[in-house]
C-alpha positions in Angstrom: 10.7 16.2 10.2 12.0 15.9 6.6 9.7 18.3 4.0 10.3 16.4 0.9 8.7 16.8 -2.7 7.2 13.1 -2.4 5.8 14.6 1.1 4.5 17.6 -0.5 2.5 15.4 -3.1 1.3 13.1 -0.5 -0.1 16.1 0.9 -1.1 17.2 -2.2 -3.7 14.1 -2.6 -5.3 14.3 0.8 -5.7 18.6 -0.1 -7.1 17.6 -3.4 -8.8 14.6 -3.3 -9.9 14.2 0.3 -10.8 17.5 1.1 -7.6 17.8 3.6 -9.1 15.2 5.7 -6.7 13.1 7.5 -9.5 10.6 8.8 -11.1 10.2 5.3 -8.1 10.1 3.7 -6.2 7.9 6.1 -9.9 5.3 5.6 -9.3 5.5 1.5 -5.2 4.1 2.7 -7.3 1.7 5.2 -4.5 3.2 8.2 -4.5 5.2 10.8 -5.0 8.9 11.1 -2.2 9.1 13.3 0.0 7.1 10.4 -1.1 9.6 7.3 -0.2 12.6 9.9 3.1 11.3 10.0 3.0 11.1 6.0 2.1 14.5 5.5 4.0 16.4 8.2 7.1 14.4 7.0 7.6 12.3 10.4 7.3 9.0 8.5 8.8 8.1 5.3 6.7 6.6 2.3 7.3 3.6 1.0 6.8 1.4 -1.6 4.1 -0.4 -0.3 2.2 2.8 1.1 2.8 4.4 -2.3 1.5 1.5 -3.6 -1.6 1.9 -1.5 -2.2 5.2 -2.5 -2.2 4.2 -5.7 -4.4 1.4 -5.4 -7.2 4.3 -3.4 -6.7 6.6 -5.9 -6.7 4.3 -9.4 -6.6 8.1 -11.5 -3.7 9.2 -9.9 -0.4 9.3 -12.0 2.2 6.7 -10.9 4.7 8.4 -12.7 3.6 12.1 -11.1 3.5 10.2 -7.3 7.0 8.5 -7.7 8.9 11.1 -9.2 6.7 14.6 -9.9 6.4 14.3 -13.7 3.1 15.3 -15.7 0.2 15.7 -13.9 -1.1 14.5 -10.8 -4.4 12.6 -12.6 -4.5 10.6 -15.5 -7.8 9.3 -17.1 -7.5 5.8 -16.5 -6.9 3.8 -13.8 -3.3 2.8 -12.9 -2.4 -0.7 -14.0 -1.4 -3.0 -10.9 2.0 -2.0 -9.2 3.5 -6.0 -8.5 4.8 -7.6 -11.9 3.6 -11.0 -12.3 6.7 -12.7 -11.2 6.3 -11.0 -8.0 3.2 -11.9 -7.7 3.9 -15.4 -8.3 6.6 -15.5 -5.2 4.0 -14.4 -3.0 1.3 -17.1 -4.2 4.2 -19.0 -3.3 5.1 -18.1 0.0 1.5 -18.4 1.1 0.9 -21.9 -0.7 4.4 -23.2 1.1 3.1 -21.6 4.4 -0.5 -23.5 4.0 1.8 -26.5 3.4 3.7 -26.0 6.5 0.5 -25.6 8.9 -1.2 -28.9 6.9 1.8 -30.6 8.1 1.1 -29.6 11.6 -2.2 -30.1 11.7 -2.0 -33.4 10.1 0.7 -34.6 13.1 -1.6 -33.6 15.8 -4.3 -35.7 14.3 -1.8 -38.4 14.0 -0.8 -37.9 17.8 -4.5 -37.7 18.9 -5.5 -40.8 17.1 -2.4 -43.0 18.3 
């Protein structure tokens, strides 16, 4: 068990903003309670993408005060998306080439069935 600051403000957010309740705050990350105990008590490690769910279940909390502990915890607007666009783009990408992939497939086994 690691007791890290960015455990410490993960705690912080289910304290403050959940009450200290792993089930409602573990339904605001859409995981398990079993996944944000391991947050909080240090057993599992953050990363990107769960800080970026937190984020995303918390739009007034400070990116800048989750990441790295400066300012404060709440800011007044809601975070701006965490992917860049180009990021976003590769994945649009990904998912058209898979949808490609399983087109191709589909259209073979109506080939086959029709032969």
């Amino acid at each position: 068990m690691t007791d890290t600051l960015l455990t410490r403000r993960i705690r912080r957010i289910r304290l403050e903003l959940c009450e200290g309740n792993n089930a409602l705050f573990a339904s605001r990350l859409g995981k398990s309670r079993q996944h944000v105990s391991a947050l909080c008590s240090g057993k599992s490690h953050a990363g990107r993408s769960t800080l970026d769910g937190i984020l995303a279940a918390f739009p007034t909390l400070s990116r800048e005060w989750l990441y790295f502990g400066n300012g404060d915890m709440l800011t007044d607007a809601p975070t701006p998306p965490s992917a860049p666009i180009a990021e976003t783009l590769a994945d649009i990408a990904d998912h058209l080439a898979q949808l490609s992939d399983l087109f191709n497939a589909l259209s073979s086994c109506v080939s086959k069935s029709e032969s």
